[in-house]
Each structure stands twice: as C-alpha cells, then as structure tokens.
N, C-alpha and C positions, 0 to 999 in steps of 0.2 A: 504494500500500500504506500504510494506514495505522497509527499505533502497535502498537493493539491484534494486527492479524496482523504485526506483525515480532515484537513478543514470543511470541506463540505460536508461532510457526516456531522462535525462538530456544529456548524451554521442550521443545519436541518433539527440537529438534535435542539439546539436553544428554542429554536422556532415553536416544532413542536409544544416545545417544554414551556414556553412562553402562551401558547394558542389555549394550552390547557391550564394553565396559571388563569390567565386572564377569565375563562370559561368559567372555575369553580370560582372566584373573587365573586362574581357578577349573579351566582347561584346558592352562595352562602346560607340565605335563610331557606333553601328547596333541599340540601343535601340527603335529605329519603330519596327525592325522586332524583335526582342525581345519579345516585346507587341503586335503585332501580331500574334506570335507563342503561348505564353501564352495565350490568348484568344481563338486563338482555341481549345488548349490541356483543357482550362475550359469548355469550348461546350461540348466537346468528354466527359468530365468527368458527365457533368450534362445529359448531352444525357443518357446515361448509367443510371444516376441514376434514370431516368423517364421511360426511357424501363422496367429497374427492375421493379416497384413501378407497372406500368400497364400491365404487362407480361399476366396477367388472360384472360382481355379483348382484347389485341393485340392475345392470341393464339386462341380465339374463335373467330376473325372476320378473321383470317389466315385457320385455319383448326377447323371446327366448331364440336363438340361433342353432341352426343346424350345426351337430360335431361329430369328428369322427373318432371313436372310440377303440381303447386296445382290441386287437383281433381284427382291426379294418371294420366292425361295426357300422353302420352311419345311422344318427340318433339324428330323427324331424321331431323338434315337440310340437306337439298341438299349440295354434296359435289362438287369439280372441276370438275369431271367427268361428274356431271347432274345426278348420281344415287344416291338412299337414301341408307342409312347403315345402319345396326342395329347392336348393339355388344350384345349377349346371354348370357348364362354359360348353355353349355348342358354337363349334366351328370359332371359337377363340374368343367369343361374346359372352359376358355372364346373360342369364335369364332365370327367371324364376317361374317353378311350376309348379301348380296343384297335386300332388297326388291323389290321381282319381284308378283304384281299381276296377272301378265301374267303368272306364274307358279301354279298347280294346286296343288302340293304338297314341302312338305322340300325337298329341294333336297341336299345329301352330296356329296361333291367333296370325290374322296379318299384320299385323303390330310389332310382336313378336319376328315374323318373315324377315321383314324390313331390316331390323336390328342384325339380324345375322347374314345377310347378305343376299335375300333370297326376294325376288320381283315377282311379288303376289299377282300384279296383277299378270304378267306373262308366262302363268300358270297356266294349265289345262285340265280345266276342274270336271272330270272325269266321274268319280265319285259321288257318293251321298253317306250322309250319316243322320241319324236317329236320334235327336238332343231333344233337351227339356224345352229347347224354344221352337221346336219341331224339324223338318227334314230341314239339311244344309248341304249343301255340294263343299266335294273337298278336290283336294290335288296333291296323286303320291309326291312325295320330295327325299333326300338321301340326305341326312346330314353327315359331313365328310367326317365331324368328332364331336362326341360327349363324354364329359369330362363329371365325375360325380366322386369327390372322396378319395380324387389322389388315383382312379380307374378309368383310362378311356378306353372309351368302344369307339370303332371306326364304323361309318358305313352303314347308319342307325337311319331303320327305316320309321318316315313318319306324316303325316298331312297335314295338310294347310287348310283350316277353315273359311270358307268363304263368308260365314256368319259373322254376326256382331259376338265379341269373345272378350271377356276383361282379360282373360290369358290365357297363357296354355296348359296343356294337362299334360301329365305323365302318366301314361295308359302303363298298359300291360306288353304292350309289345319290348319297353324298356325293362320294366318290372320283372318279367319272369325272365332275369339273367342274375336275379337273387335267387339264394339257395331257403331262404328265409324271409318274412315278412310280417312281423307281429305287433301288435301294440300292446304296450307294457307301459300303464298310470295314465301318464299324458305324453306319451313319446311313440312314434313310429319307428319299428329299429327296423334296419335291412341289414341281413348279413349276405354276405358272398358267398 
C-alpha cells in the first residue's frame, strides 16, 4: 500500500466517521430509534450476505436444473408447471424440450427449426400427426447431432411441426435409447 491509498483510506475513514458523528449529534434525544434502525439496516446487510453465500442451493430449490449424476444418470426435476424438461445441443444449438412419452417421435416446433439451422418453411410437409389441437402436417428432418448429458447421437431422426407449438417434444423415438426411464419424488431419471 502505498502513500497515496493510506491517505485516502484515512480521508474516507474521517469522512465516514464525521457523517456518523454529525448523524447521532443531531439524533441524540431518538437514540431507541436510532438503535433500532441500525439493527435493522445490520439484518438487511447480513441477510444479503447469507443469500449470496447460499445463492446455488436457494436457485435449485426455486427453479431446479437438469444434472447428470454418478453412473451417467440424467436427473429432469419436475418443474412449476408439472412437466419435465430436458435442455439438448442439437446440431450445436442449445434447445429445450418437453418430455413427452406420449409423443412417438422428436417433434420440432418451427421456432425451434429456425434456431438450429433448419428452413421450415422449404420443408415438404408430407406427414400428419394427431395433437390435442387436432391433425397437423409435419416434415421428416435428420438432425446431424444430439447432445444430452455428455452423449451424442448422430443422425437422430425427427419432424417438424407445421402447427402452432410453444416447443418441442422429446418423443420416444429419442427416449427409447434409454435402458431406463423412471420417476423417483419429483425427478425424471434416464439411465443409459
């Protein structure tokens, strides 16, 4: 440390020390509420600094994340909604999907398409499927990589929805290259 910041410490520390002089002088006949104010503004500060310290553990029991656990495991918790999520990397794009066993295939929203490199509308929707918002045309696609947990698949067949779609699904066609599929409390585990 040299001169120049010890005197500046020293100037800041007077200042300070002065701010708060001047403060209680001027408070003299309130000094409960003083000490009550103080003590809480120490709450607020210690608060803070225990939020920080536990941020990890407070954002996973807020909004929980996908991990992969010893044994190559991969644990989806159940989120607010009640559905499980998977986050990918197809064809070097993150996305994130539904896990729908009730879906026989990937299914891409064109939303989705876009993202990963794929020109919805210069598809050739061939296809139909059978949704809750009634028939939709779809279009086979070949995603060249999926990436789930540290495992790619090449060459991962899947459609493209021609419907309105908040996102995509992760059918079964991905799914059964699990050897396992259970739910356990509020967690979707896949093992390999």
């Amino acid at each position: 440390m040299n001169t120049d910041q010890i005197m500046q410490i020293t100037y800041l520390t007077l200042l300070g020390g002065a701010i708060v002089v001047s403060y209680f002088v001027s408070q003299r006949g309130q000094m409960g509420k003083v000490a009550q104010q103080a003590s809480i503004w120490g709450l607020i500060f210690v608060g803070g600094i225990a939020i920080a310290g536990m941020w990890g553990d407070i954002r996973q029991s807020i909004a929980p994340q996908q991990s992969v656990i010893s044994g190559g495991d991969i644990v989806l918790p159940r989120q607010a909604d009640g559905h499980f999520y998977a986050r990918l990397d197809v064809n070097g794009q993150p996305l994130t999907f539904m896990v729908d066993t009730g879906a026989s295939e990937v299914v891409i929203s064109r939303a989705d398409a876009a993202r990963i490199g794929i020109d919805a509308d210069g598809l050739r929707y061939l296809g139909q499927a059978s949704t809750a918002n009634g028939i939709v045309r779809t279009a086979q696609v070949t995603l060249d990589s999926v990436t789930l947990g540290g495992v790619t698949l090449a060459d991962v067949r899947a459609v493209v929805n021609d419907g309105a779609m908040d996102g995509s699904l992760l059918g079964m066609t991905y799914l059964r290259n699990f050897s396992n599929i259970q739910i356990k409390f509020d967690n979707l585990i896949l093992t390999r």
